[in-house]
VOGU-3710 file (C-alpha; in Angstrom, 3 decimals, decimal comma):
1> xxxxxxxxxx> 78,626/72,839/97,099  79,311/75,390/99,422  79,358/78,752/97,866  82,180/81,211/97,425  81,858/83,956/99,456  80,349/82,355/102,445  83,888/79,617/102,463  85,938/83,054/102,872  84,317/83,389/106,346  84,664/79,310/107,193
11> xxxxxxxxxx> 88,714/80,569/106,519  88,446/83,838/108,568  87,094/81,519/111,724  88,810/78,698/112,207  92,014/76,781/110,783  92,607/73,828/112,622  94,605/70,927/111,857  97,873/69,013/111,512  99,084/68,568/107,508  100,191/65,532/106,387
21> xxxxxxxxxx> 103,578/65,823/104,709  103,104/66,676/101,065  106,840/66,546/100,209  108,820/63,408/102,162  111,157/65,667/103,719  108,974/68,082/105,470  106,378/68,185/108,280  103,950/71,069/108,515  101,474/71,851/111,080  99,489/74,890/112,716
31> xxxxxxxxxx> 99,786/75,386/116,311  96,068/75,055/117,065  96,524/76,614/120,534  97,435/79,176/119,213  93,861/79,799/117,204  91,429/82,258/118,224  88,714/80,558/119,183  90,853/78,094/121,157  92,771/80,804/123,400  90,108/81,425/125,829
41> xxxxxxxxxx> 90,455/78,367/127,288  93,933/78,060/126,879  94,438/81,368/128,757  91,045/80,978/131,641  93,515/81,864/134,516  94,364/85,158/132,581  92,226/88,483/132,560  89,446/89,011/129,948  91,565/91,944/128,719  95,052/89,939/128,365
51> xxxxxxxxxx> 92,475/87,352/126,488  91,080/89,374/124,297  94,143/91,333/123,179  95,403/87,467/122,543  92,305/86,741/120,734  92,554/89,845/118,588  95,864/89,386/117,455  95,507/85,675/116,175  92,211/86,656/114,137  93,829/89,804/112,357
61> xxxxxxxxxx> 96,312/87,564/111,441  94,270/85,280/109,942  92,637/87,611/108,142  95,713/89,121/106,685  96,638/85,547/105,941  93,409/85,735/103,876  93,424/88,586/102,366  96,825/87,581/100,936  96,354/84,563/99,256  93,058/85,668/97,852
71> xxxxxxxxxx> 92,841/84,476/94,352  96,230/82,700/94,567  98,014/86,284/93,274  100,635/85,836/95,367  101,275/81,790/94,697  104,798/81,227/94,947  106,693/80,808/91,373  108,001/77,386/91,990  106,001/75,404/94,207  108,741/74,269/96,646
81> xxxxxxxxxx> 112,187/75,282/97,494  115,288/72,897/97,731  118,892/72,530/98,842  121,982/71,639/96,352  124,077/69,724/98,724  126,976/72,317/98,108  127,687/75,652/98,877  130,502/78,119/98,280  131,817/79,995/100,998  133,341/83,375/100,574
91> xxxxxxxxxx> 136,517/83,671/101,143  137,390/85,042/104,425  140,962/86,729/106,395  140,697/86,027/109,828  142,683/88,344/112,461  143,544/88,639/116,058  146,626/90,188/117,962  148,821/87,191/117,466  148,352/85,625/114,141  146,518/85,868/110,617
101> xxxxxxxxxx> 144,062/82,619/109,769  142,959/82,925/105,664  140,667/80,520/104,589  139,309/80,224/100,718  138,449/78,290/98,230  135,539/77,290/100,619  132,714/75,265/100,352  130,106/73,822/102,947  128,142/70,349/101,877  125,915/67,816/103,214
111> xxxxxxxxxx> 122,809/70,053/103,154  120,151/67,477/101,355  121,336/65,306/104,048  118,800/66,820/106,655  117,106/64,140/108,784  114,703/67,069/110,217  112,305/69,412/108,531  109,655/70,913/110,210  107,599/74,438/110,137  105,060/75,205/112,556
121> xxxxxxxxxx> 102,248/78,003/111,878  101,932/79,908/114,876  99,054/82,799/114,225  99,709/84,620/117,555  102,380/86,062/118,010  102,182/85,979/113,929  105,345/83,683/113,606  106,373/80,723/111,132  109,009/78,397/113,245  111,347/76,909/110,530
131> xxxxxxxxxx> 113,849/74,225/111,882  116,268/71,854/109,793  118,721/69,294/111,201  121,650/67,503/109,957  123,627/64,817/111,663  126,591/65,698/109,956  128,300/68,610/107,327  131,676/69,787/106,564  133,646/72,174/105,274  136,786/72,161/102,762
141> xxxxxxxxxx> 138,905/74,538/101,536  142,290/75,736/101,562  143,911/77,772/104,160  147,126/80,332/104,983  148,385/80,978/108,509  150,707/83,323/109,499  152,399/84,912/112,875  155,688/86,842/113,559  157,781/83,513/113,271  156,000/81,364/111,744
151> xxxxxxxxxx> 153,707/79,989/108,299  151,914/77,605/106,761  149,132/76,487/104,339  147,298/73,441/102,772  143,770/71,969/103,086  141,877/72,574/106,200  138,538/70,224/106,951  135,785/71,119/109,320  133,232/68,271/110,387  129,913/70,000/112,203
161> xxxxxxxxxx> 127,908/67,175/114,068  124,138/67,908/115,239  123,995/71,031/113,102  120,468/73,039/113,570  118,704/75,758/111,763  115,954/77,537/114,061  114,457/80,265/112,825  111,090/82,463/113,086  109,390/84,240/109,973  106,410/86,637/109,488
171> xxxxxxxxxx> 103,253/84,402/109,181  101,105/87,661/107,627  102,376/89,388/104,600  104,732/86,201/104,043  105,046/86,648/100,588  105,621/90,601/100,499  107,606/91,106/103,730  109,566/87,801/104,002  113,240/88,370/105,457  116,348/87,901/102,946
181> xxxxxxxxxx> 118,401/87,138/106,215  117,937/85,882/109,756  120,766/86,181/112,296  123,641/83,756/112,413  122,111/82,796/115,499  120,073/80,690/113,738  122,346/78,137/113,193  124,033/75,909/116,279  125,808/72,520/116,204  126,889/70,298/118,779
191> xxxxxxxxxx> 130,350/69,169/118,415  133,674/70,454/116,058  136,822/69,451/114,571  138,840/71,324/112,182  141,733/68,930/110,785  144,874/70,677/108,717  147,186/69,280/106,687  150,033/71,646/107,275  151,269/71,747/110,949  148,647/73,482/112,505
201> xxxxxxxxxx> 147,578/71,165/115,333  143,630/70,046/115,214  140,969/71,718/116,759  137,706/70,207/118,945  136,830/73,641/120,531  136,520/76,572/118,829  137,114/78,537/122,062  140,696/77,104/121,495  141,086/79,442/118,070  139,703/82,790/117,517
211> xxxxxxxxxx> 140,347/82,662/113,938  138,433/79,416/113,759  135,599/80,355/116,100  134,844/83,842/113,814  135,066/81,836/110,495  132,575/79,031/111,289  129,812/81,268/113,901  130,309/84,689/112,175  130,838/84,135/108,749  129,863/80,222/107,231
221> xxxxxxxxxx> 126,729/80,410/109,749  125,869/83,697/108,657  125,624/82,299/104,840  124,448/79,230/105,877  121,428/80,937/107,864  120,705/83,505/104,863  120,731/80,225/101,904  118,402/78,023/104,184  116,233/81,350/104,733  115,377/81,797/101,136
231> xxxxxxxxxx> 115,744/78,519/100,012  112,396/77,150/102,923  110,725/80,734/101,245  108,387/78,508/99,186  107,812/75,676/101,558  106,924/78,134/104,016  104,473/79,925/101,059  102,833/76,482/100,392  102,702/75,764/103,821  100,540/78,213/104,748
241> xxxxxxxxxx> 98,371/77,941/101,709  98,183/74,060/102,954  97,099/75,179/106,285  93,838/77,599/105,225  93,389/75,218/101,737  90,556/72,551/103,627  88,679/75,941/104,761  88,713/77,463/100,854  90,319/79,905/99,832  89,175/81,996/96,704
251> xxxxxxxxxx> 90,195/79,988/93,861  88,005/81,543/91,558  86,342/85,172/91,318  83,078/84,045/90,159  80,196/81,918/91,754  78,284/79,566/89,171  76,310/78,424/91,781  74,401/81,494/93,565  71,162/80,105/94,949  67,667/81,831/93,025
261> xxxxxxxxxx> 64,458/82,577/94,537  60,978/82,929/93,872  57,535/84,562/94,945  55,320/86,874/94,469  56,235/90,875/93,705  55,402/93,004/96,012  53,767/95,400/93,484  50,841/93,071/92,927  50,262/89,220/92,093  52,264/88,360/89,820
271> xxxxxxxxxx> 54,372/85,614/90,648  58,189/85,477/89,818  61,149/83,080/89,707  65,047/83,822/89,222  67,630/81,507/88,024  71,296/80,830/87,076  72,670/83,534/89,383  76,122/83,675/88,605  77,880/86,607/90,187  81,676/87,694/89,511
281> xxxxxxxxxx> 83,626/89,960/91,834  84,141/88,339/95,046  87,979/88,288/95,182  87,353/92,594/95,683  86,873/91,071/98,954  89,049/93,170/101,864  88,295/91,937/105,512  88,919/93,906/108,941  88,527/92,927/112,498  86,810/95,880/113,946
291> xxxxxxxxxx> 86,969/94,504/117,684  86,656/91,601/120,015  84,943/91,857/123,052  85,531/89,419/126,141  83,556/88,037/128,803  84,794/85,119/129,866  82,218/84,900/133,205  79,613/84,286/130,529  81,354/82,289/128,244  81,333/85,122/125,397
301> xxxxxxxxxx> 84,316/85,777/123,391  82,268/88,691/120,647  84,240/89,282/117,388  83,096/91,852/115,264  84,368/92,110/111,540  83,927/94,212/108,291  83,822/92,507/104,927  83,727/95,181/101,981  82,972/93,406/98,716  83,960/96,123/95,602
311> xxxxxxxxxx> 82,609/96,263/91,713  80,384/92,691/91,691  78,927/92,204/88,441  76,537/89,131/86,693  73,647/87,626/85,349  70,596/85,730/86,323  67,664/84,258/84,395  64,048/85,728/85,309  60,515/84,169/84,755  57,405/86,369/85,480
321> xxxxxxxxxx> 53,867/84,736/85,773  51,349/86,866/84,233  48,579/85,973/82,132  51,312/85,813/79,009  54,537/84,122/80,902  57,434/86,560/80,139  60,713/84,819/80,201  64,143/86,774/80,121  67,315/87,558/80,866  68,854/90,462/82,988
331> xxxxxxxxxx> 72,345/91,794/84,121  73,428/93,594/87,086  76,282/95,367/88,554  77,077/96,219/92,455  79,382/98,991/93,287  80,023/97,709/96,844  78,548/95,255/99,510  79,040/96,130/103,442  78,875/92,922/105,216  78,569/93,762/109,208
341> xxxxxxxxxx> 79,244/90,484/111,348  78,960/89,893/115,026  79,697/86,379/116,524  80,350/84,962/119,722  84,151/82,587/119,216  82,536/80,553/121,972  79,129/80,027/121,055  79,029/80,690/117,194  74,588/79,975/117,200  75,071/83,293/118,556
351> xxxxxxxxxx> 75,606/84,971/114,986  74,233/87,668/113,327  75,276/88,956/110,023  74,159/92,439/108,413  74,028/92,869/104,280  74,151/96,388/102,867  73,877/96,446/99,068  75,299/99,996/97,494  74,492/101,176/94,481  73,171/98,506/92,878
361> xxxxxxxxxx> 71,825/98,312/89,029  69,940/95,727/86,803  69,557/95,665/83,054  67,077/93,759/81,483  66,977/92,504/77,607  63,526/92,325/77,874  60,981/94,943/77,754  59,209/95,592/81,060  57,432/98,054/83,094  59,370/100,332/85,157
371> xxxxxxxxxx> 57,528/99,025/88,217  57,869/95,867/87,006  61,623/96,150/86,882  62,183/97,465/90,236  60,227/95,213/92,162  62,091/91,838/90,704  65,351/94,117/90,960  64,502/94,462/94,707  63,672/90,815/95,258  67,011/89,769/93,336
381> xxxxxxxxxx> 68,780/91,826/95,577  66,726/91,049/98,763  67,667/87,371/98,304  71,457/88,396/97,970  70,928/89,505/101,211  69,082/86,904/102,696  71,840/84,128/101,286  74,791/86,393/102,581  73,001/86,844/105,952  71,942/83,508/106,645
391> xxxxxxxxxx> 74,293/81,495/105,564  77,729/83,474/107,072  76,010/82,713/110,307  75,507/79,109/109,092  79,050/78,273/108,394  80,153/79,827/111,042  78,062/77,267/113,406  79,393/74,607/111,490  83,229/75,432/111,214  84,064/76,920/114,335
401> xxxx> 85,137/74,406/117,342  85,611/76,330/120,515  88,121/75,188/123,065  89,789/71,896/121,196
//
């Protein structure tokens, strides 16, 4: 079982893959050319500083991708969004120099209809690409013209063929900084006709009416844009949570599972063993890219990234082999752990990983020397190291797969 803290760097380095649809109606994927480690090559005929200021840009997005989603605080309320077929439309007075257009009592439908759903994770240049289809939706109302010499009113009907919503989103900071509108632009169709059951002649072109043409492109497909932006909000969510999900994300604060050692202290010979490590804390986890370094003539891509870990706390189990076994339980409390990583995107073997324990403190409920206690407080806290160290490195060999 791969451990907790060491699956938040497996995240940070690589997310890679095409998702299956979860709901019927939607496709989700993540541009993998548009990942980190897979730039380089993507972008060989550029300059190793055009690459790395690529490179850096997709990897501080993924780590702001991380560090929101940490602990699933930000999950989305209901899992997925979804479209009622209908939708009012305010009611609207259309003007130009010769004549007044009013239309109300509006309302658009056919929007569960869609035959196209897709969104597309792109994590540089930071964008979610949203786009909907529908073969068909119309429009109904009521309407009231009026010129100098003439008026009418009755029902007016507008049928939209090849309708499409295109939009792009934040990736990072989703949740917290997601738009409440995009621009009407968002929405284009392919073909019109607006019917009326007065004597206003039909319409195929809105070129051929003013009124019409600011009614449908400034005002429905301004509403229209703004419902089908929140409504995808929580699709979008869970599709990014779907994309970094395979790679773990911190579903729980505490590992069960921390490895224990064993050996002798270095005080003497008395031989020692710890057990049932279980430490709690990790989602205190925040992660910065300090830099990425590129040179691309020997096939090095360097990042370089801060992980702070605040307030870990826990337990372990403790066995000391003296001439009377001594058997007992201690807990501990960390105020912060500096994790210092340097790794080459293109050659992840290449890996080193530096563990700084602050201010550490043990407890013990059994009675022992004070040299006693701060030797098998060092080698707990040696082996913290040593399991941070080693295995970051680790996963990152395994995870990471240069140049797909």
């Amino acid at each position: 079982m791969q451990r907790t803290y060491y699956t938040v760097f497996a995240l940070i380095i690589s997310i890679s893959f095409a998702l299956a649809d979860n709901l019927s109606a939607n496709s989700w994927s993540s541009d993998d050319d548009t990942l980190p480690e897979v730039l380089p090559k993507k972008m060989r005929d550029k300059s190793d500083d055009e690459i790395q200021k690529a490179v850096f840009q997709a990897f501080e997005n993924q780590l702001k991708v991380i560090s929101e989603y940490t602990g699933h605080m930000l999950d989305p309320e209901s899992p997925y969004g979804f479209f009622k077929d209908e939708m009012p439309i305010t009611n609207a007075r259309t003007s130009n120099p010769q004549s007044d257009l009013i239309f109300y009592n509006n309302a658009i439908r056919g929007f569960i209809a869609h035959n196209k759903n897709t969104i597309t994770i792109k994590w540089v240049p930071n964008q979610v690409v949203t786009e909907l289809g529908w073969k068909d939706m119309s429009v109904r109302g009521r309407y009231t013209f009026m010129n100098a010499s003439y008026f009418d009113q009755g029902k007016y009907h507008i049928q939209l063929q090849d309708v499409k919503y295109l939009a792009s989103t934040t990736l990072s900071e989703n949740t917290e900084s997601y738009p409440s509108t995009v621009p009407k632009s968002s929405i284009s169709y392919k073909s019109v006709k607006v019917s009326f059951t007065g004597g206003l002649p039909e319409i195929l072109k809105t070129s051929d009416s003013s009124n019409v043409k600011h009614f449908i492109e400034d005002i429905v497909f301004q509403q229209v844009a703004d419902r089908v932006v929140r409504d995808t909000h929580n699709n979008i969510t869970v599709a990014i949570r779907q994309v970094i999900k395979p790679y773990v994300i911190i579903k729980n604060d505490t590992d069960k599972n921390f490895p224990g050692t064993n050996g002798k202290l270095s005080s003497g010979n008395v031989g020692y063993s710890i057990s049932n490590t279980v430490i709690s804390g990790f989602a205190n986890a925040e992660h910065k890219l300090k830099k990425v370094t590129t040179k691309m003539a020997t096939n090095t891509v360097t990042a370089d990234v801060r992980t702070t870990i605040h307030n870990l706390d826990g337990k372990f189990d403790f066995k000391l082999e003296e001439s009377k076994p001594t058997v007992g339980k201690a807990t501990f409390t960390v105020s912060r752990i500096d994790v210092n990583i340097s790794f080459n995107m293109l050659k992840p073997v290449e890996c080193k990983a530096e563990v700084v324990v602050n201010q550490p403190n043990v407890k013990y409920g059994t009675k022992l020397s004070a040299d006693i206690e701060k030797n098998l407080s060092n080698a707990f806290f040696d082996n913290v190291k040593i399991q941070l160290s080693t295995d970051i490195c680790k996963a990152l060999g395994q995870i990471i797969k240069p140049g797909k």
